[in-house]
N, C-alpha and C positions, 0 to 999 in steps of 0.2 A: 504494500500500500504506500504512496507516493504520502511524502511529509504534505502540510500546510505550504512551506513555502517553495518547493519545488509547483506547486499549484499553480502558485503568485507568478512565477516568474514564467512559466508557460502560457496562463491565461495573460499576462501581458508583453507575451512573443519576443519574448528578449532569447538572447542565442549565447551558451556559454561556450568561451572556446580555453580550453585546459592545458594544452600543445606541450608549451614547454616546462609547466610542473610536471605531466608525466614523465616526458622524457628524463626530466633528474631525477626522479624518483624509481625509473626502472634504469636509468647507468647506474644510481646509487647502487642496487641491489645487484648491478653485473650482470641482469637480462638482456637478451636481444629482444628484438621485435617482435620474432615468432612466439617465445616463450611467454612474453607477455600477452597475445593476442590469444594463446591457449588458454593461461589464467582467465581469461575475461572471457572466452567464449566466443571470442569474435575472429573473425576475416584479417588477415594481413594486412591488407588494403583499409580496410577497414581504421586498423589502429597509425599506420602509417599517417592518413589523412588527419587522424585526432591529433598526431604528436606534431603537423605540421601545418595545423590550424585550419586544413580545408575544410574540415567537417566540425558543427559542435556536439555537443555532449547530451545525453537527454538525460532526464532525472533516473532512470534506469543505468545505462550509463555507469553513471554519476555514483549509484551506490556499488555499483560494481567495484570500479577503484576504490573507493575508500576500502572494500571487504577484502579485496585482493592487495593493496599495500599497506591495509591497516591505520588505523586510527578515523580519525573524526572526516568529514566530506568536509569539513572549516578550513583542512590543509588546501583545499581547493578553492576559496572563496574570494572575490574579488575584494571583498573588503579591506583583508589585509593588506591586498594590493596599495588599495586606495590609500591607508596610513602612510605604509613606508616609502611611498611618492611622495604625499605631503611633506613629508621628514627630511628625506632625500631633497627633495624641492628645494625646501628654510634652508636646508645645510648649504647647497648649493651656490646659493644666493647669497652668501656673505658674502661679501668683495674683499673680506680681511685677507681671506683665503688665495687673491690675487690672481683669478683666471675668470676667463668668462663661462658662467654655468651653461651647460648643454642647451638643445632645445627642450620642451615637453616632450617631443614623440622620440627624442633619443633617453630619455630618463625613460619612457615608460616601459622603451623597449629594453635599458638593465633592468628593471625592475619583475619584467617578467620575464627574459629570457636567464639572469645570473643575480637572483635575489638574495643569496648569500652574501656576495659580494656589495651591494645597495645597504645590507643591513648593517655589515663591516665596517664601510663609509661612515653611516649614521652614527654608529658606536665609539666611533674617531672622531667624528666631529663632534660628539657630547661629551666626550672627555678634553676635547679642545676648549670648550666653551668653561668647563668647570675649574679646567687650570686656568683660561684668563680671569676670572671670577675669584677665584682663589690670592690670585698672583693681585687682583684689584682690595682684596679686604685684609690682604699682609698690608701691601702701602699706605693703606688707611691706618692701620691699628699699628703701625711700628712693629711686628715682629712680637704681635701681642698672645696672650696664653692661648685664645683662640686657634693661632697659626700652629702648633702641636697639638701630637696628641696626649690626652688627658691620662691615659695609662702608662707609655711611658716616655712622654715628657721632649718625643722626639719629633721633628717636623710630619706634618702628615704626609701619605701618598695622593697628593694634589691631583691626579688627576684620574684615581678611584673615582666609583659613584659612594653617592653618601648614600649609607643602608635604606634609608628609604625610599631614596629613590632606584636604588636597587629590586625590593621589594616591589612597588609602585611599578617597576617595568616587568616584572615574573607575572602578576595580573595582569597586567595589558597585553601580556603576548597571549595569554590564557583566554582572551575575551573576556577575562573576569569572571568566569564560571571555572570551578574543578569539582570535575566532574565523579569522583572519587567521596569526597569530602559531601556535596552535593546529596548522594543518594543515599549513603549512611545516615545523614541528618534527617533525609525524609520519612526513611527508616525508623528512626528512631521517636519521632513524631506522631507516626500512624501508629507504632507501638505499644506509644504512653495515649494514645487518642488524646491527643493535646486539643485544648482549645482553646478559641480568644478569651482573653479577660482570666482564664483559668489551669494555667501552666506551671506556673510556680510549684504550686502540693505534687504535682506528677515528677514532676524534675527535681523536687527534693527528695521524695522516695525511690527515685533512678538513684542517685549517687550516692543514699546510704548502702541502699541491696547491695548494685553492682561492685561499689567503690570502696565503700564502709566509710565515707567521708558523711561526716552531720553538718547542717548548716544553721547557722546562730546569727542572730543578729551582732552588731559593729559594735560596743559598748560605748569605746572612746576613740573614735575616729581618727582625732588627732589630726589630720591631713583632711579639709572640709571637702577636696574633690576625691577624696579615697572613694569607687565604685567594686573594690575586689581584694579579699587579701585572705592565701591559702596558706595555713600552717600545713605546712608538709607532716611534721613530724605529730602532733597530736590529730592528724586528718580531719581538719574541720576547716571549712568556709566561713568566713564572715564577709556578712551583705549589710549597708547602713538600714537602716528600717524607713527612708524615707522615698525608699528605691519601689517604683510599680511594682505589679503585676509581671508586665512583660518586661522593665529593665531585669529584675531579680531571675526571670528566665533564662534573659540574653546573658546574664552571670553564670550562671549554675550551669549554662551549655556549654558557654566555654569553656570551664573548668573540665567538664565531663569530655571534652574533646581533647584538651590537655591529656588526663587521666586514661579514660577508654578509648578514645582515637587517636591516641601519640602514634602507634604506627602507620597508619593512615596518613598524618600528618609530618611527620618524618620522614616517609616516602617521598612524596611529595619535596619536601626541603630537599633533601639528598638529589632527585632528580634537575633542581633547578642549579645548584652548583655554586650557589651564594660564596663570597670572597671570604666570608670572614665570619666570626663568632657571634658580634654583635648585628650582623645582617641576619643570619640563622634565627637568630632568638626572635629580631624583631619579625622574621616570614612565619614562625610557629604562631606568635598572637595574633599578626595577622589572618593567616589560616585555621586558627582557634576561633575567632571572630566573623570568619566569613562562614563554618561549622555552624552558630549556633543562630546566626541572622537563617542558615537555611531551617533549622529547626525550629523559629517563629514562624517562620513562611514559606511551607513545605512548597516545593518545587509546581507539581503540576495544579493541587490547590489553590498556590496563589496565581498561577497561570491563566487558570480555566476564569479565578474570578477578576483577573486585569483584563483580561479580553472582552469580560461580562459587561463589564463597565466603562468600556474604550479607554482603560488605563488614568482613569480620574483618581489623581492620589489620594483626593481627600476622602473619597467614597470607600477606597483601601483602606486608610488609617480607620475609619469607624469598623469596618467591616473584621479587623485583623486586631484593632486595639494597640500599633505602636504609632510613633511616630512619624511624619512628616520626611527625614531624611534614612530615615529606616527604609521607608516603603519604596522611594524614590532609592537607594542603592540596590537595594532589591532586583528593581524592575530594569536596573544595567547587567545584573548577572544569568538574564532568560534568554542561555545558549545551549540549553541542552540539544543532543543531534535529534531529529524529528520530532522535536518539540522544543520549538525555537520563540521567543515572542519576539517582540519590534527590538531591533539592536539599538539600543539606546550610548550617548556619554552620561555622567554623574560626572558633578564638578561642587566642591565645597571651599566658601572664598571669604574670605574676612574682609572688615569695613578698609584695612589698607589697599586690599586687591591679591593678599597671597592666596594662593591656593593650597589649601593643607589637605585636602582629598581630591583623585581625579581617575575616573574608570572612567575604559571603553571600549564596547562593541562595536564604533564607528569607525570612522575613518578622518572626523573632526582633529585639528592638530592644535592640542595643547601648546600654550609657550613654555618651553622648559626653563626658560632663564628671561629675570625681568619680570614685571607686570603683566597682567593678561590685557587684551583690550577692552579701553572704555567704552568704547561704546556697544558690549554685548550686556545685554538682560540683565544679568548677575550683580550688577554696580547700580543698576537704578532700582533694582526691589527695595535697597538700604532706603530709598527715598521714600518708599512705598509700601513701610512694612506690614508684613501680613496676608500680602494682597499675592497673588499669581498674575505676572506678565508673560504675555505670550508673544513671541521673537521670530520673526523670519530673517535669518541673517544669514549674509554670503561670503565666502572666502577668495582671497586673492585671486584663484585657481577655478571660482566659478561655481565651486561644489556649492548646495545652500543646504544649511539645516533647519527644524522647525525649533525651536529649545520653548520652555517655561522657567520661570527662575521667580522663590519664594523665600524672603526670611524665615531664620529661624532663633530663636533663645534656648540656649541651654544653663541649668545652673544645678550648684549642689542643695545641699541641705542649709535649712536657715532662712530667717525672713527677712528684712528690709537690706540687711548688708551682706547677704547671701552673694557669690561672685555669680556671673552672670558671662556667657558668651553668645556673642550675636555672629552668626552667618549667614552666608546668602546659597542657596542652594539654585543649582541650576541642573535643568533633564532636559536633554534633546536627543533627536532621528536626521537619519537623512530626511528631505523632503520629498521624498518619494514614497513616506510610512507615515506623513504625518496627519492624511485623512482614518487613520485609525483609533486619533488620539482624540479624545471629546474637546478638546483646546482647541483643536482648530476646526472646527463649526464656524459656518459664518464669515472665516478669512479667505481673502482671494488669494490663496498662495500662487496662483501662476501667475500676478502679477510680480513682472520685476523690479517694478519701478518703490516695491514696498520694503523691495528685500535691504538691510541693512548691511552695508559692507567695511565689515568685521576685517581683525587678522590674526595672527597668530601673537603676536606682541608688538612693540614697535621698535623690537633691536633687529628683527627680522621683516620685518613687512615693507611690501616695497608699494604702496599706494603713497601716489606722490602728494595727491591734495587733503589729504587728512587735514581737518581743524585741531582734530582732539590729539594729534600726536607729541607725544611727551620727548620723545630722542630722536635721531636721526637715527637711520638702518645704520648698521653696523659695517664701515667700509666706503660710505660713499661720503662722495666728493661734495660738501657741503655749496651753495651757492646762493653768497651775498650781495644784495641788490638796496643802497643804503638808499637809494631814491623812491622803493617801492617798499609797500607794507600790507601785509595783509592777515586774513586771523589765521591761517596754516602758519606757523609759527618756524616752520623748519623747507627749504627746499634745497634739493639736491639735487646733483645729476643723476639721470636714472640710465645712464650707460656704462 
């Protein structure tokens, strides 16, 4: 039976053509043509034509190869494509760099004929960018504590990723779904027959039985943001008591994913090949934390009831009993294989403009370095808090997405002088999914003229007439004209 969105892409006559992922994928394993055309069951001719783009792929096809070289049909997906174009693209386009970037159809053509290599680039060029970055906050700070490190005392590896963004890229190649981690949570869910508003008593009698760990309330806190703290040694959890329903869940599943899914989780770690101690530890909570978000909101559950709702967050949140950026990171991780929902980004951005979370299923290009740009959704919710704006914005490159982007407050325990965090949450699709979402009722999305044109930041964007831009692209040739004034604040040569 053909998935949902093999559906989608036949009922709207699009043609996949796969050519040269196959052919690396069967020189990888040291097949010939025939070999592989036996695997698949097809014609010589047949697969000759697929590996040389005459012919495309049907969803039949389609799952053939995945079952025959294994793994997910995602290895096949253009979307990935689309990223590490974007990526490739920015990188390109720095002039620091001192050559002139390629055309588009010669980047697209490495990027699908020798994507290893595209990827390599990219991974160079973000270690370039972290050691001028690095090499920019010694100068500032004098060679200050900052510039070593804290264990022992010795200059850092400058141009390492820093564990989190280490982390933050093991998701993102993952589509932000692991699919491992995924189904045992689901598991474990329909197990305890969890339900909203009533999770907590079930998930504390999980981790006595299974674990022999008891859980107690926080007595003395001590640390007012403390939400977790597991005495290994006397086996007991303590949770503050001012913690819901479903926070006390999203506790106690972590911990139980620590505890009964370390190997599971472990696996996982081991597989991705983390640099260092401190990137490990931080991918285990991370994947402790995406464990027990799937255990508030069992996979196909909250699937059946996103689609129910044309993905209306708020209708979620009452429906499911969590929060607002809960439901919305959620609904970036619905990539399971034939049961896929709308491939969404998640983006989490404070009143300065950092980004301290960012998944995605998309092909949208985060700025890695620098500010995001002002003028997407995410920066005017602060204006408007509370409220959902809805976004049609376009990239350099033409691609547009549809986004939404909603404050949020989080704070601990305690009343009037309780500490308090505000962010702005942002969810978006390509715009080709975004009549599926109840947000865009009503909007003319094929208008172009409404689309807003976004970039990836402005150390990288090369849109000459920006108002709102804050720096010059990174490498160009600035150009001053003291007789002329205008509010674009910055022009350059754009060659």
């Amino acid at each position: 039976m053909k998935s949902a969105n093999f559906a989608k892409i036949e009922s709207a006559g699009r043609k996949l053509f796969v050519g040269p992922r196959v052919r690396r994928l069967r020189e990888q394993l040291g097949w010939n043509q025939t070999q592989l055309a036996a695997r698949l069951e097809l014609s010589l001719s047949y697969v000759s034509q697929i590996e040389t783009n005459q012919r495309p792929v049907t969803a039949a096809v389609l799952l053939k190869l995945a079952e025959v070289f294994g793994g997910d049909v995602a290895q096949f997906s253009e979307e990935q494509d689309k990223r590490l174009l974007a990526e490739l693209d920015a990188a390109l386009n720095d002039r620091t760099l001192g050559h002139e970037p390629p055309q588009a159809a010669q980047l697209a053509r490495l990027v699908e004929q020798a994507p290893e290599l595209a990827e390599a680039y990219v991974a160079l060029y973000q270690r370039h960018q972290r050691l001028q970055d690095e090499h920019a906050q010694l100068i500032d700070r004098f060679y200050g504590e900052q510039g070593r490190d804290p264990g022992t005392g010795q200059p850092r590896a400058w141009a390492a990723p820093l564990p989190h963004e280490e982390v933050r890229d093991f998701f993102n190649r993952r589509n932000n779904y692991i699919d491992a981690l995924d189904r045992l949570a689901e598991a474990l869910a329909q197990g305890l027959a969890l339900q909203p508003a009533q999770r907590a008593a079930p998930l504390r009698e999980a981790l006595l039985q299974q674990c022999g760990v008891t859980v107690e309330p926080l007595a003395d806190p001590g640390d007012a943001g403390l939400l977790r703290h597991y005495d290994a040694r006397r086996r007991r959890l303590h949770l503050p008591p001012h913690l819901t329903d479903a926070q006390q869940a999203f506790q106690m599943a972590t911990q139980y994913a620590l505890l009964v899914a370390a190997d599971a989780v472990a696996a996982e770690v081991r597989e991705a090949g983390f640099s260092d101690d401190a990137t490990r530890a931080l991918a285990r909570q991370g994947l402790a934390h995406y464990f027990a978000g799937a255990v508030l909101l069992p996979y196909a559950a909250f699937l059946n009831a996103a689609r129910e709702c044309r993905y209306d967050v708020e209708l979620l949140q009452q429906r499911f009993h969590v929060s607002f950026e809960t439901i919305c990171h959620r609904l970036s991780t619905l990539q399971r294989q034939g049961a896929r929902g709308v491939p969404f980004y998640f983006v989490r951005v404070d009143q300065a403009g950092n980004i301290s979370k960012r998944q995605s299923a998309t092909s949208f290009h985060f700025s890695r370095h620098g500010g995001a740009c002002p003028l997407w959704n995410v920066h005017e919710a602060f204006a408007q808090p509370g409220r959902v704006l809805t976004q049609v914005a376009e990239m350099p490159d033409g691609s547009r997405f549809f986004g939404i982007a909603r404050t949020i407050e989080r704070h601990g325990s305690g009343g009037y002088r309780a500490q308090r965090k505000h962010f702005a949450i942002g969810l978006g699709c390509d715009l080709a999914h975004a009549r599926e979402l109840v947000y865009a009722d009503g909007l003319d999305l094929g208008n172009a003229a409404q689309a807003v044109p976004i970039g990836p930041g402005c150390r990288v964007c090369p849109r000459e007439h920006c108002v709102q831009r804050a720096f010059p692209p990174a490498g160009k040739l600035l150009v001053a004209d003291s007789d002329r004034e205008s509010l674009v604040s910055y022009r350059f040569n754009s060659t």
